[in-house]
PDB file with SEQRES, HELIX, SHEET and CRYST1 records, atoms N, CA, C and O in Angstrom:
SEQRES   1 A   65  UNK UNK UNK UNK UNK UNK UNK UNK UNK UNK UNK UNK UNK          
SEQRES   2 A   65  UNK UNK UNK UNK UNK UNK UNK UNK UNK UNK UNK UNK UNK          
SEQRES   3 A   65  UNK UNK UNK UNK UNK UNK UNK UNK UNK UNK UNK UNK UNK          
SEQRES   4 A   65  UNK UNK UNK UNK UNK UNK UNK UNK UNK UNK UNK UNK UNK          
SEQRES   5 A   65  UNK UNK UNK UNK UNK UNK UNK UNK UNK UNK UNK UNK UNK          
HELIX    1 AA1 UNK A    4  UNK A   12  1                                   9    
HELIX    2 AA2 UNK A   20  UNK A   23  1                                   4    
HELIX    3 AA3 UNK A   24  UNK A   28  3                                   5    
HELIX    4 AA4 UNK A   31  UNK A   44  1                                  14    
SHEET    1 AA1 2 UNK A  47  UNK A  54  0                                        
SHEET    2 AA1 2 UNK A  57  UNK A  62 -1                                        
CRYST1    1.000    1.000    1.000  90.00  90.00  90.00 P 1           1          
ATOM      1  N   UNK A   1       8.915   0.963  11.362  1.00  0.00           N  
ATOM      2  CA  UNK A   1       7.938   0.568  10.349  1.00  0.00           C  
ATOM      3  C   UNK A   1       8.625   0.633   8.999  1.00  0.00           C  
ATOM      4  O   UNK A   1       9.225   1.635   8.610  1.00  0.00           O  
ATOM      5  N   UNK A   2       8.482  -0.689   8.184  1.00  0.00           N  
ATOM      6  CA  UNK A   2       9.081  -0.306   6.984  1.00  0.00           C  
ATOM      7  C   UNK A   2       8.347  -0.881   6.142  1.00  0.00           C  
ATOM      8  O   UNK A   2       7.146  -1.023   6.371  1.00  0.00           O  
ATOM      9  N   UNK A   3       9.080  -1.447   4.685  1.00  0.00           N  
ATOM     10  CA  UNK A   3       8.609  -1.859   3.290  1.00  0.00           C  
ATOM     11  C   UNK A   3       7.453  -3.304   3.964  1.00  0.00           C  
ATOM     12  O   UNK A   3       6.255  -3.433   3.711  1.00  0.00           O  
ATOM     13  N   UNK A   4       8.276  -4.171   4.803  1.00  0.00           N  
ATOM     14  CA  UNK A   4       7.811  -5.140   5.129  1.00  0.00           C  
ATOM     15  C   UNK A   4       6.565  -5.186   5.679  1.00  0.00           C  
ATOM     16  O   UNK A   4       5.791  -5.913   5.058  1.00  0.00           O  
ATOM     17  N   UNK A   5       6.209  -4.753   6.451  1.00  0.00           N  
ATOM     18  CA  UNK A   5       5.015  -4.907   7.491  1.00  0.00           C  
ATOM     19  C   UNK A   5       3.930  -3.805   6.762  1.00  0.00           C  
ATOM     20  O   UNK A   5       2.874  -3.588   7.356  1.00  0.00           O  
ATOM     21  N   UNK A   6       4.164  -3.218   5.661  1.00  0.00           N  
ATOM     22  CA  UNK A   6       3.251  -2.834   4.661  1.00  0.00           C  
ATOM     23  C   UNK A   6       2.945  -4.105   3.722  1.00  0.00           C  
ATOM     24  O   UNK A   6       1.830  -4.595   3.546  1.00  0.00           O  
ATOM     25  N   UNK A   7       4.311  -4.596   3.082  1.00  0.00           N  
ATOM     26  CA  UNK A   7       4.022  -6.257   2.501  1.00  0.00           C  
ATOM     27  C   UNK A   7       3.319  -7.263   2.913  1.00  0.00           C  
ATOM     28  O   UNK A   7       2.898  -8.084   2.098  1.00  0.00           O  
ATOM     29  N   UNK A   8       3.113  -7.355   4.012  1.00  0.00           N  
ATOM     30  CA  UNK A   8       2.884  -8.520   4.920  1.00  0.00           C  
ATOM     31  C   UNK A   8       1.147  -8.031   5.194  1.00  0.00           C  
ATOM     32  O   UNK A   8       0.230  -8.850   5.139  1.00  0.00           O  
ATOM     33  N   UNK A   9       0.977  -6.777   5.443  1.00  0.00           N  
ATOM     34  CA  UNK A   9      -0.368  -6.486   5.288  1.00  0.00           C  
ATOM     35  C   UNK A   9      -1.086  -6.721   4.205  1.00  0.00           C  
ATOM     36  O   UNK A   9      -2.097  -7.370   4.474  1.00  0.00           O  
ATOM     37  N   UNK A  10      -0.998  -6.520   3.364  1.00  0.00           N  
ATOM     38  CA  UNK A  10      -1.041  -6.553   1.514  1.00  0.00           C  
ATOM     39  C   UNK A  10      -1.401  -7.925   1.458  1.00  0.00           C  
ATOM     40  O   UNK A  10      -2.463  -8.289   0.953  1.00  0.00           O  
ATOM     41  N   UNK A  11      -0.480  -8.793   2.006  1.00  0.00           N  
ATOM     42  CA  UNK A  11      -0.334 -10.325   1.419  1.00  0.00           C  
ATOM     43  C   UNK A  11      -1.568 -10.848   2.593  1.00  0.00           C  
ATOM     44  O   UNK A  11      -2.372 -11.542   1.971  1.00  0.00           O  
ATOM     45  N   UNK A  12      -1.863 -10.768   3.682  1.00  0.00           N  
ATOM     46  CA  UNK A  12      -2.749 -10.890   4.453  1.00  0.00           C  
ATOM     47  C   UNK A  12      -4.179 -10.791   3.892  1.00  0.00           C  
ATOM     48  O   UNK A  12      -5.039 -11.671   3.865  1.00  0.00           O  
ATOM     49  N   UNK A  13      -4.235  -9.575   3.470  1.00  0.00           N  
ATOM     50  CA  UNK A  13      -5.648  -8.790   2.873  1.00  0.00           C  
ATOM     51  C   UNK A  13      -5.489  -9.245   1.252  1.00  0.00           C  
ATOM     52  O   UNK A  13      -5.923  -8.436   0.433  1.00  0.00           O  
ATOM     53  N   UNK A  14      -4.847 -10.585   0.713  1.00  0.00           N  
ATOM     54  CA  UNK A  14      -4.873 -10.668  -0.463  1.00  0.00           C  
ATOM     55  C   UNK A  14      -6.373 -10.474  -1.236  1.00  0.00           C  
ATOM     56  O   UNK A  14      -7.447 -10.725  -0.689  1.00  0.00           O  
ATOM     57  N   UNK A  15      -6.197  -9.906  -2.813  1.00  0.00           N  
ATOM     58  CA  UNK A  15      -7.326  -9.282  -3.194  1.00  0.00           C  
ATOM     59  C   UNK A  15      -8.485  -8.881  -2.812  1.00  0.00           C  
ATOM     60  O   UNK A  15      -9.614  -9.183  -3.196  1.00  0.00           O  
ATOM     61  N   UNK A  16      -7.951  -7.871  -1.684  1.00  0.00           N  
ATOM     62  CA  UNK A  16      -8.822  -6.559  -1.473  1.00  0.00           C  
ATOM     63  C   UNK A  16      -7.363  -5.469  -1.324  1.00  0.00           C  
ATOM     64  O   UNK A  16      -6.189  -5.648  -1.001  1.00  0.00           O  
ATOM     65  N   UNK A  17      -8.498  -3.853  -1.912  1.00  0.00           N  
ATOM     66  CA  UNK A  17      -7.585  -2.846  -2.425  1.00  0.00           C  
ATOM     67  C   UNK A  17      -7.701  -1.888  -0.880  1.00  0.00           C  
ATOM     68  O   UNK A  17      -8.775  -1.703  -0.308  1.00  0.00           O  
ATOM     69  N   UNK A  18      -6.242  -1.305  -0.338  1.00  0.00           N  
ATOM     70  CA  UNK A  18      -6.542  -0.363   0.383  1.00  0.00           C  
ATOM     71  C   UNK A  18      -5.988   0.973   0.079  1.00  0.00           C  
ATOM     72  O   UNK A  18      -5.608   0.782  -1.076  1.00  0.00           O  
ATOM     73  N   UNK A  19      -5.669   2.292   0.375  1.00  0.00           N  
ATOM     74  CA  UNK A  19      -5.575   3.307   0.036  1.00  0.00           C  
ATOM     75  C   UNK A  19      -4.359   3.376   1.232  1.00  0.00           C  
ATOM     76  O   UNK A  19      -4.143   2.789   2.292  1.00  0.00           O  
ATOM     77  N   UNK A  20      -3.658   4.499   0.390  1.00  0.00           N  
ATOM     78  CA  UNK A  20      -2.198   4.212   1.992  1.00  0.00           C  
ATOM     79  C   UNK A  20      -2.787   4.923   3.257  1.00  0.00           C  
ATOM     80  O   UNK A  20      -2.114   4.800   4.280  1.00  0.00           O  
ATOM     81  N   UNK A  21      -3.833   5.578   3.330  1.00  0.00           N  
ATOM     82  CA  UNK A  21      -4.559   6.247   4.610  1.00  0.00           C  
ATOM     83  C   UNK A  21      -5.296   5.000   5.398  1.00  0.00           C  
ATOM     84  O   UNK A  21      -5.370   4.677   6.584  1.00  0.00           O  
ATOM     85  N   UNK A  22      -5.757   4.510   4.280  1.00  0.00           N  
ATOM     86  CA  UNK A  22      -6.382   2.687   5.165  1.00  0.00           C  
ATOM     87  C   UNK A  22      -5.635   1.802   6.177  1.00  0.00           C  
ATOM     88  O   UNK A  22      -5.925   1.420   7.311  1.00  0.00           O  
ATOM     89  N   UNK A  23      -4.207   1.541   5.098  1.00  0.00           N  
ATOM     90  CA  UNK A  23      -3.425   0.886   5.627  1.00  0.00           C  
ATOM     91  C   UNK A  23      -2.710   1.535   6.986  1.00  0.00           C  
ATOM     92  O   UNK A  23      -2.306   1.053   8.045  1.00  0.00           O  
ATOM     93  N   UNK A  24      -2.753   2.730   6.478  1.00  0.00           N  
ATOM     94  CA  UNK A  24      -1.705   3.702   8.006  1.00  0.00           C  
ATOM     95  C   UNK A  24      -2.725   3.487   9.227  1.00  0.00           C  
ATOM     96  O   UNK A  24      -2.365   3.631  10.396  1.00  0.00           O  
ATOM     97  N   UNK A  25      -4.345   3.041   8.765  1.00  0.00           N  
ATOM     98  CA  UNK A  25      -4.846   3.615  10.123  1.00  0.00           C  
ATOM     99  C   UNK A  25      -5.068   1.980  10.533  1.00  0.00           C  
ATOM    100  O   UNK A  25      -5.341   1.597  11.670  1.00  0.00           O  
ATOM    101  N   UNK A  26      -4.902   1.168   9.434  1.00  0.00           N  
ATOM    102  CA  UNK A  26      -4.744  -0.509  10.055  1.00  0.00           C  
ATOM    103  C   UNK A  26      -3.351  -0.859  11.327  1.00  0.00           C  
ATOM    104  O   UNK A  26      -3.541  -1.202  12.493  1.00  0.00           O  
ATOM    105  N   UNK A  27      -2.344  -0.697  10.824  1.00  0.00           N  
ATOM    106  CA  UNK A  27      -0.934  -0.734  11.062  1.00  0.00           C  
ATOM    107  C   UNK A  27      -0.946   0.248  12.401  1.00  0.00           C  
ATOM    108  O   UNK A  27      -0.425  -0.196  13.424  1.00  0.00           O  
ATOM    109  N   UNK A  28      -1.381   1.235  12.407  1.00  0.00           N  
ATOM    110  CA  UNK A  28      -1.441   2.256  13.476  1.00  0.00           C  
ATOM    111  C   UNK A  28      -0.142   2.778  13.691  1.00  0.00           C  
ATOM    112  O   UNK A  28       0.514   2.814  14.732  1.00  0.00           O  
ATOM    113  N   UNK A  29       0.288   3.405  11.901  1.00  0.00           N  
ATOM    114  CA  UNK A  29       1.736   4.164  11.624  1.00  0.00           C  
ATOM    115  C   UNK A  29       1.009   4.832  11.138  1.00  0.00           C  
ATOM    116  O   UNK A  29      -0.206   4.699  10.988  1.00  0.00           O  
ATOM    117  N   UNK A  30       2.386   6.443  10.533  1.00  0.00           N  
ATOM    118  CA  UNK A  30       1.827   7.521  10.067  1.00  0.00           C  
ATOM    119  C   UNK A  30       1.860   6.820   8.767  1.00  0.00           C  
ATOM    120  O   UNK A  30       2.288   5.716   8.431  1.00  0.00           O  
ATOM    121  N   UNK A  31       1.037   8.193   7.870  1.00  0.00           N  
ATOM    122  CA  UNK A  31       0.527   7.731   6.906  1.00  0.00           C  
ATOM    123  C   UNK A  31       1.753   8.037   5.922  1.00  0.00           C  
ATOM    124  O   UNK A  31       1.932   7.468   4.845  1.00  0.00           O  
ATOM    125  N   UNK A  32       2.608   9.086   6.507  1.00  0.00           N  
ATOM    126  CA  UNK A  32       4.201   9.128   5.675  1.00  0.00           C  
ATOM    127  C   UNK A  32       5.333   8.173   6.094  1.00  0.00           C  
ATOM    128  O   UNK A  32       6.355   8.109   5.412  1.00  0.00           O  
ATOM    129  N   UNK A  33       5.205   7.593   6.960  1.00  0.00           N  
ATOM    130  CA  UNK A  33       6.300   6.183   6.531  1.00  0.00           C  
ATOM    131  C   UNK A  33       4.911   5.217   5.339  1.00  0.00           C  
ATOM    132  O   UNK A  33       5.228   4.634   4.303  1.00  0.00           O  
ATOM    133  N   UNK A  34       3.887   5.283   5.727  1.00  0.00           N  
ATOM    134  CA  UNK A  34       3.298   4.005   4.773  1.00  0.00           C  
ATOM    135  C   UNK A  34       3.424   4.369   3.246  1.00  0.00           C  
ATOM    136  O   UNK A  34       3.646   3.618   2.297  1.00  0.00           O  
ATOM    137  N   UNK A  35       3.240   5.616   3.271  1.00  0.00           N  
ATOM    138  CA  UNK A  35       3.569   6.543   1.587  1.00  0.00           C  
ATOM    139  C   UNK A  35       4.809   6.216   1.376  1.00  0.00           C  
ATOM    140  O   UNK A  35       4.595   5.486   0.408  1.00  0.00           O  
ATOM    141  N   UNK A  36       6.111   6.170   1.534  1.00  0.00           N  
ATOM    142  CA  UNK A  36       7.312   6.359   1.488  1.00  0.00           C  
ATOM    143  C   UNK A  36       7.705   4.567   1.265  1.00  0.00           C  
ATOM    144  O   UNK A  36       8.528   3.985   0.558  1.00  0.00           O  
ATOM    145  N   UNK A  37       6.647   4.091   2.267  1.00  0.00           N  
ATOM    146  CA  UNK A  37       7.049   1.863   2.083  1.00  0.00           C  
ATOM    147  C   UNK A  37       6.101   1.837   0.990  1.00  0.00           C  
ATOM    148  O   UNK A  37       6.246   0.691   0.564  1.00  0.00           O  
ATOM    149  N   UNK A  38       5.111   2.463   0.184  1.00  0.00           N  
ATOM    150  CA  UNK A  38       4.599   1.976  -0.820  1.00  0.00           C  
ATOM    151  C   UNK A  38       5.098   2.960  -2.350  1.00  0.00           C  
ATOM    152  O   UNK A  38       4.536   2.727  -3.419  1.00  0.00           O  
ATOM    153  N   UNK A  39       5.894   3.740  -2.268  1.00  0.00           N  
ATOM    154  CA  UNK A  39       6.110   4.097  -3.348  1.00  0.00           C  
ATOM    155  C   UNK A  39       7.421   3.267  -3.332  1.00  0.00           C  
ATOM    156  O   UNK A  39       7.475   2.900  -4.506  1.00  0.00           O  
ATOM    157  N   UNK A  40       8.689   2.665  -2.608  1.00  0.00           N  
ATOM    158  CA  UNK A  40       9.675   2.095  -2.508  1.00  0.00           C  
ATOM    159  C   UNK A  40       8.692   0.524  -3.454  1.00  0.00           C  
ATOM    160  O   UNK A  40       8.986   0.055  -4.553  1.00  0.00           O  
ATOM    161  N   UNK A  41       7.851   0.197  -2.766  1.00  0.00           N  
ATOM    162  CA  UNK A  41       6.851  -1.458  -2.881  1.00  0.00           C  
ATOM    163  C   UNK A  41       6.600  -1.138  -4.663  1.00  0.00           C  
ATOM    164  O   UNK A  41       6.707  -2.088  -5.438  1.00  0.00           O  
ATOM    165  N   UNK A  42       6.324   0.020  -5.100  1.00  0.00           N  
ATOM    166  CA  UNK A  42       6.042   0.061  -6.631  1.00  0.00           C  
ATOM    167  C   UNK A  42       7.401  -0.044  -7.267  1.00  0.00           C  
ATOM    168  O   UNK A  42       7.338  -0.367  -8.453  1.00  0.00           O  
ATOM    169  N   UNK A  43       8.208   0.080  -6.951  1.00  0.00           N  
ATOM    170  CA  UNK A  43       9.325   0.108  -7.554  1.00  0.00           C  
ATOM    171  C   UNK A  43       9.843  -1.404  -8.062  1.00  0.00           C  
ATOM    172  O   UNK A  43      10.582  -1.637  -9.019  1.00  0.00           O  
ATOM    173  N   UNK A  44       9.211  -2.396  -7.099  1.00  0.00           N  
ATOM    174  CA  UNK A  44       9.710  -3.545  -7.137  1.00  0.00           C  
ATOM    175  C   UNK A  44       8.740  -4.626  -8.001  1.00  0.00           C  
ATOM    176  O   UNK A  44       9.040  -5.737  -8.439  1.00  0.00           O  
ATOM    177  N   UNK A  45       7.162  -3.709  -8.099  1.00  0.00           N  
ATOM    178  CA  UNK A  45       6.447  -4.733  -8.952  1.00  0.00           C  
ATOM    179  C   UNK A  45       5.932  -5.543  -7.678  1.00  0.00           C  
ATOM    180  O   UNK A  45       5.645  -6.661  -8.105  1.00  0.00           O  
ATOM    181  N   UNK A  46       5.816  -5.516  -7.039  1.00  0.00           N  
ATOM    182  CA  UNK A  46       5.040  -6.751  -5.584  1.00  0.00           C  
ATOM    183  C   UNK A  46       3.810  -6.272  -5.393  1.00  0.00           C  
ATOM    184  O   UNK A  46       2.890  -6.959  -4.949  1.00  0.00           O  
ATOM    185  N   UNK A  47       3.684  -4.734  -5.804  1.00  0.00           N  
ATOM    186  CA  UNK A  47       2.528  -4.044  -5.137  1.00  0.00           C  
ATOM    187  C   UNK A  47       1.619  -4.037  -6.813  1.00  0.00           C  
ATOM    188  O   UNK A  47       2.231  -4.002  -7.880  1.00  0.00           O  
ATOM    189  N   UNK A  48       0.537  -4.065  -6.737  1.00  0.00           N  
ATOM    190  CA  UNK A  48      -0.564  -3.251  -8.136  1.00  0.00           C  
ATOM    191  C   UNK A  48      -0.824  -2.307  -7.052  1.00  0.00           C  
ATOM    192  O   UNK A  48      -1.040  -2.380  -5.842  1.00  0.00           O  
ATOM    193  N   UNK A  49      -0.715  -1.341  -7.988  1.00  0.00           N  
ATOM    194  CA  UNK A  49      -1.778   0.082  -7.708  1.00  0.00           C  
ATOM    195  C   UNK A  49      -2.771   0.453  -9.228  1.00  0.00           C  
ATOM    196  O   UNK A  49      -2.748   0.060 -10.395  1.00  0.00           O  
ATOM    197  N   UNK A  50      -3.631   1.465  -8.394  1.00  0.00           N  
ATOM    198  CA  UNK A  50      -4.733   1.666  -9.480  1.00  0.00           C  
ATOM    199  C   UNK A  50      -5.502   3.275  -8.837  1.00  0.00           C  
ATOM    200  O   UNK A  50      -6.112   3.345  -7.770  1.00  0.00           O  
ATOM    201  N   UNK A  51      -5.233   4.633  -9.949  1.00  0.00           N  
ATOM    202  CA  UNK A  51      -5.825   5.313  -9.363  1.00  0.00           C  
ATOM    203  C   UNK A  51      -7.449   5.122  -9.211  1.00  0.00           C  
ATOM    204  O   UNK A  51      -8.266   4.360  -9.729  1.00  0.00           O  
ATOM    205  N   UNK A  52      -7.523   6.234  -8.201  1.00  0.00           N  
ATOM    206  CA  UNK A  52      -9.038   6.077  -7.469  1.00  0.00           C  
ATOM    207  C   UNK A  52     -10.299   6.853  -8.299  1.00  0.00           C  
ATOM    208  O   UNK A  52     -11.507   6.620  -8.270  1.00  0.00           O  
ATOM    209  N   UNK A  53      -9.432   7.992  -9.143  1.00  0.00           N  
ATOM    210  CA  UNK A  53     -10.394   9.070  -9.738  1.00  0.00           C  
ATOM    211  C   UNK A  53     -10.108  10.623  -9.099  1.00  0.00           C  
ATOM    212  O   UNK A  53     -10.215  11.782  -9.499  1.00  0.00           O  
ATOM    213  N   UNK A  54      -9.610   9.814  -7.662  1.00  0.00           N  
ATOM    214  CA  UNK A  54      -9.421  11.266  -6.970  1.00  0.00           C  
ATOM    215  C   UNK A  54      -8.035  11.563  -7.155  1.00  0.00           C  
ATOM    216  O   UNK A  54      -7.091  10.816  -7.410  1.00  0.00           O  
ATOM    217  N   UNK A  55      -8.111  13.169  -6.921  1.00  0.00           N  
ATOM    218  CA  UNK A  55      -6.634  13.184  -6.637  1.00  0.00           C  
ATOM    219  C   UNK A  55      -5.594  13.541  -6.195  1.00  0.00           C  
ATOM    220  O   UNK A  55      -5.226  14.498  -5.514  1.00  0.00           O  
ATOM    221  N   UNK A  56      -4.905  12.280  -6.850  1.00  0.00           N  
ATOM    222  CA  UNK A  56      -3.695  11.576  -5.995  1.00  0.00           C  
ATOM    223  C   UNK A  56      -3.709  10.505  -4.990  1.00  0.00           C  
ATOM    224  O   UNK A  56      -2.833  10.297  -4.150  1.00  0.00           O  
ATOM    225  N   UNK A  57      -5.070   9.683  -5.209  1.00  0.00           N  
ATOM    226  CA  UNK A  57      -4.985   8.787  -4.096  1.00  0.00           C  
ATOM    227  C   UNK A  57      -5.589   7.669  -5.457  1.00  0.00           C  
ATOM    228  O   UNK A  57      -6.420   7.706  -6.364  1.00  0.00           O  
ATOM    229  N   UNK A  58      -4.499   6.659  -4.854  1.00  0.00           N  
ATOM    230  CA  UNK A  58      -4.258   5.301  -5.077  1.00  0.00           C  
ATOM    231  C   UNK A  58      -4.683   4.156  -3.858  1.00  0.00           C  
ATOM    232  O   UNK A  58      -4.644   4.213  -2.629  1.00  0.00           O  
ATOM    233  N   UNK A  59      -5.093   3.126  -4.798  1.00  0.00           N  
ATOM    234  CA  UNK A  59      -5.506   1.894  -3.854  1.00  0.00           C  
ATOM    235  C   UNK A  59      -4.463   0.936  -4.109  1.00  0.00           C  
ATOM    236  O   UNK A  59      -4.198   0.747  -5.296  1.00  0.00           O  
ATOM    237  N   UNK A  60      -3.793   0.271  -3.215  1.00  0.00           N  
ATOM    238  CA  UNK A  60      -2.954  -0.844  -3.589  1.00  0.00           C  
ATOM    239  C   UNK A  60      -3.468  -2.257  -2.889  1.00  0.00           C  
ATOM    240  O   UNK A  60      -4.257  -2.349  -1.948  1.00  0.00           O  
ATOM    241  N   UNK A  61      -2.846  -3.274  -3.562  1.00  0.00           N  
ATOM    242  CA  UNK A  61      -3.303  -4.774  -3.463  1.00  0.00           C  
ATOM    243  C   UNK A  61      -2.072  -5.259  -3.658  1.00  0.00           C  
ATOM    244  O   UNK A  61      -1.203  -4.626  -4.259  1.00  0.00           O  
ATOM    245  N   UNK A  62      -1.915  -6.350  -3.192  1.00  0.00           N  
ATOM    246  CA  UNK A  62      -0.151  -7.369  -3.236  1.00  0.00           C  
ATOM    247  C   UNK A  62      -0.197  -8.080  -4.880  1.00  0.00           C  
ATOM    248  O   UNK A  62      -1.390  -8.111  -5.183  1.00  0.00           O  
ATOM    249  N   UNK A  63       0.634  -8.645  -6.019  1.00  0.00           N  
ATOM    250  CA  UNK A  63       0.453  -8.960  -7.204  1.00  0.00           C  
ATOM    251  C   UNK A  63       1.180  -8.418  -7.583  1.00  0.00           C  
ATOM    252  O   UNK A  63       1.799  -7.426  -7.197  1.00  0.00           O  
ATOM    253  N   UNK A  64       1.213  -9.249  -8.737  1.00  0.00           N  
ATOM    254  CA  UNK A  64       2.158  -8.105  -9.607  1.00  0.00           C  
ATOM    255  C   UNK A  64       1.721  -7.612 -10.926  1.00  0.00           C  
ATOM    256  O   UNK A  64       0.962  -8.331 -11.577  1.00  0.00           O  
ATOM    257  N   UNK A  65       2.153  -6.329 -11.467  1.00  0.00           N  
ATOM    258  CA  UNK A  65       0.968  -5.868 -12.411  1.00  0.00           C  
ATOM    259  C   UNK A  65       1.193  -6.546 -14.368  1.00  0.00           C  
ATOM    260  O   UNK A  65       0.348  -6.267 -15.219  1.00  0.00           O  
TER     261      UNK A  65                                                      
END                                                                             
């Protein structure tokens, strides 16, 4: 499981937001490779994130910010 098949989910589900616990339980990976492919995915600008209020949990969407 890597950067990609977190991307490819993202771009699928274009504008709607998921949380990396969403996506881990879509994908049916742990939720620490999906943490680890979406903090790599912010690095590059492909991903928006937006905190939730809570914390430490972020929702991400494919775009760029």
């Amino acid at each position: 499981m890597g950067q990609q098949e977190v991307y490819d989910f993202l771009c699928k589900n274009k504008g709607r937001w998921f949380t990396s616990r969403q996506i881990s339980e879509k994908l049916k990976v742990s939720i620490g490779s999906v943490t680890m492919s979406l903090k790599k995915l912010r690095k590059t600008n492909l991903i928006k994130y937006r905190n939730t209020g809570k914390r430490n949990t972020y929702q991400y969407t494919v775009g760029r910010r």
